[in-house]
N, C-alpha and C positions, 0 to 999 in steps of 0.2 A: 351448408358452407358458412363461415362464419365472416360476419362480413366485415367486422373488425379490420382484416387484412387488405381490403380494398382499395381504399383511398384513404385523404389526406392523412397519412402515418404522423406528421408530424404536429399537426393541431388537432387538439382535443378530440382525438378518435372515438375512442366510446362515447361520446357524445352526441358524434353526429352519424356513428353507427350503429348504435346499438339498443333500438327499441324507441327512440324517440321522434321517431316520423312521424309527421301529420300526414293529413290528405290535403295538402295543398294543391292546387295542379297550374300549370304556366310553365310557358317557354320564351318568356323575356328574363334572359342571365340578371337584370336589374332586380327584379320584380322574385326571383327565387333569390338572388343574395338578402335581401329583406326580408323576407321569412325562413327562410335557412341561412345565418349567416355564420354557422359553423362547413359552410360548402365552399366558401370564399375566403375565410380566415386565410388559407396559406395563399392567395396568390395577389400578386401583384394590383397597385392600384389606379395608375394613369392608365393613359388608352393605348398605348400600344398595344399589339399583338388583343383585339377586339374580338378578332373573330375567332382563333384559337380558346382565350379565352372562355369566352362565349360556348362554343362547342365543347369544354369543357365540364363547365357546369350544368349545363345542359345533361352529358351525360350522366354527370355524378347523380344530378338530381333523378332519373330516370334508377339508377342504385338504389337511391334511398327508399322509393316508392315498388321496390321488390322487396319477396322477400327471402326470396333466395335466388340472387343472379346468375345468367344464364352465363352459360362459354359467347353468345354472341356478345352478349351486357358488357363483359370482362374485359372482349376482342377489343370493342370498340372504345371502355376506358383507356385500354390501351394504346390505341392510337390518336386518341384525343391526347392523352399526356404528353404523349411523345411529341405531337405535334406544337403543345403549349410550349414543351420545354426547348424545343429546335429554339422560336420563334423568341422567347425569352431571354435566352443566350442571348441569341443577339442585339439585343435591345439592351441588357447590361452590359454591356459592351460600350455604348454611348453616354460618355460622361458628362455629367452637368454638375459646370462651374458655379451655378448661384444655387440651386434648389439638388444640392446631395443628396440629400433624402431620397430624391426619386431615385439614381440610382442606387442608394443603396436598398431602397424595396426590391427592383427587379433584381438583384444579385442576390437578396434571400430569397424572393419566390423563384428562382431558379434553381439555388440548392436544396429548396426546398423539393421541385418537381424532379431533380435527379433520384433524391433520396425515394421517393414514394412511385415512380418510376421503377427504381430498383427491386423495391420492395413488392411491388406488385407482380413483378416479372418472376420472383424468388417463389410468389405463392400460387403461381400457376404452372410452372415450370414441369410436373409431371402429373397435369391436368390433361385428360386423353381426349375431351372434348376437340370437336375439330376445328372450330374457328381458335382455341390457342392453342392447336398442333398447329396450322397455320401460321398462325403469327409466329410462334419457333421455329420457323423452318425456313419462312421470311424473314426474318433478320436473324437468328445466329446458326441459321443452315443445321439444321438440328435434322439428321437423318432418321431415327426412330417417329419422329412427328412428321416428315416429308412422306413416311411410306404407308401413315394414318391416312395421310390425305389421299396419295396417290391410291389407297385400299378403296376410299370411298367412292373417289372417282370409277374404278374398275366394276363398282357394285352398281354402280346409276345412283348416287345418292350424294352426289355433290351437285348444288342447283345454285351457290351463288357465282355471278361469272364473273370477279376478280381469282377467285378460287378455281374457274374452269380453266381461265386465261392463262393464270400464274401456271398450270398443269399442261395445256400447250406447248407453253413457252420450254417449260422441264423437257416435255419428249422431244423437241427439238435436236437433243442432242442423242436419245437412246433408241427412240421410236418414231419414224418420219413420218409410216403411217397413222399411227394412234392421235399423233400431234396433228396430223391433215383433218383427221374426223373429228376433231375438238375445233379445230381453228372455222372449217366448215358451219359447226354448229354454231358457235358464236356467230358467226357471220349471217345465220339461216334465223334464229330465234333472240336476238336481245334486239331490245328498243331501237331504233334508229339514233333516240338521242342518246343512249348511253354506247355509241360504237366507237371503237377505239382502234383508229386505223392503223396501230400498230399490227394490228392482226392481218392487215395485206401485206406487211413485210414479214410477217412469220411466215406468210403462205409461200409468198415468193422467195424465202430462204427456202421452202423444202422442194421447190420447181427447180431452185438452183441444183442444189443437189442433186434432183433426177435427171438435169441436165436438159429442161423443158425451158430453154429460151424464151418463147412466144410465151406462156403463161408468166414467166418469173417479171418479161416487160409491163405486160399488162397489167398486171397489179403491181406494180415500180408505179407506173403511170398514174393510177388507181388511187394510190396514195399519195400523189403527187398533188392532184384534184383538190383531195378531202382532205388536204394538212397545209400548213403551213413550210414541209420539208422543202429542199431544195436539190435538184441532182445534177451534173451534169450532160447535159440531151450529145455530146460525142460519146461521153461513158454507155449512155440509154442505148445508141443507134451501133453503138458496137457488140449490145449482145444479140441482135440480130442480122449480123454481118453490113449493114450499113443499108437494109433493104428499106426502101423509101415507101413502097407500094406496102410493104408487109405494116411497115410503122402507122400509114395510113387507117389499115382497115382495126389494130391492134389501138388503137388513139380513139376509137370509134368503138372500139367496146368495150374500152377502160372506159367513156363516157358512159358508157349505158350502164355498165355494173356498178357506176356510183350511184346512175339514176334509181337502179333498184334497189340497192340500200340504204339509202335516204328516205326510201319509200316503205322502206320494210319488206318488201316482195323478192329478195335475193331465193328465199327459200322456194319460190316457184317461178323461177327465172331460167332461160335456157339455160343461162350463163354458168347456173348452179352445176349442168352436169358435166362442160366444161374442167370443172378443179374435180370431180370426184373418181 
């Protein structure tokens, strides 16, 4: 692949893509803008948007030190740009009356990260790898790329779980089952600190559906616990007919099934054979 098309399109590309890498190594964005400062040339110079930035270069620099990047490498320029460039926006956006200059940095390094953004999204576009089927299919619903992924999924060879989860969330609408044994797994096998209790209202959307009151509360509840969300408890007591005793014992093991996924142990939890 030629890396030419990777980043910064708009400063001195061949330059900082094409054959001129050290072995440097570091992961302070400071500390690689000074020895790579063809990695930093296009973007912005005050400290807003730090940590965007940062992850950035970060990534770039991990580009530079390949030598032929992977669909994951690509994935994730990807979502570093995108992310520098949300964050950018808005920060040119905020005008300053004595020192223009600074806005007018962040207004080019902004059109700067659209153009290279764009360009970068042109040159993966019908790259079959599946982290940028992914990412196509994740943002411009790209069906040919959704049924890459969905194909891998079906083979057992999809293992990262934004990718298992985004594919949940999919059969939601086509396959209730296949969506319950995905939603299941996540819930049985990823870290506790990386859980995302969005996945107890995937569940309890498909208990809706089957028309399993008792389980759709419990995980209502469930994630009620483990989030920040907010419900109303007449809404909550009314999908099971107002039963005070039931909500009791059902309040009592939304406790416990948080306690076991906190814990990591959902996967050898009674509780597990409850949803299966």
């Amino acid at each position: 692949m030629n890396k030419s098309l990777v980043i910064i399109t708009s400063f001195s590309l061949s330059a900082a893509l094409l054959g001129l890498f050290g072995c440097d190594v570091g992961r302070n964005s400071a500390g690689i803008c000074k020895n790579n400062p063809e990695l930093c040339a296009d973007l912005h110079k005050d400290s807003w948007c730090l940590i965007e930035k940062g992850d950035l270069i970060r990534s770039r620099y991990q580009l530079k030190l390949t030598s032929e990047p992977t669909g994951k490498q690509l994935y994730d320029q990807l979502i570093k740009l995108e992310s520098y460039s949300s964050c950018i926006e808005l920060a040119a956006g905020i005008q300053h009356i004595i020192n223009t200059h600074r806005t007018e940095d962040r207004e080019r390094a902004y059109a700067v990260s659209t153009q290279n953004l764009a360009q970068l999204r042109e040159h993966t576009k019908d790259n079959p790898d599946l982290y940028l089927a992914f990412y196509r299919w994740t943002t411009f619903n790209d069906f040919p790329s959704r049924d890459i992924v969905l194909k891998a999924e079906r083979e057992g060879s999809l293992n990262e779980t934004f990718m298992i989860s985004q594919v949940a969330t999919h059969y939601l609408k086509t396959d209730l089952n296949r969506s319950k044994i995905l939603h299941l797994h996540l819930m049985s096998h990823v870290d506790p600190k990386d859980f995302d209790t969005d996945w107890l209202l995937g569940l309890a959307t498909i208990y809706r559906r089957e028309q399993n009151v008792e389980n759709e509360y419990l995980l209502i509840k469930a994630n009620l616990i483990m989030s920040e969300n907010v419900a109303s408890q007449e809404k909550l007591m009314a999908l099971i007919a107002n039963d005070k005793a039931l909500a009791t014992q059902l309040n009592l093991d939304a406790n416990e099934l948080v306690k076991q996924l906190k814990a990591g142990k959902f996967v050898t939890s009674d509780l597990k054979y409850r949803f299966e």
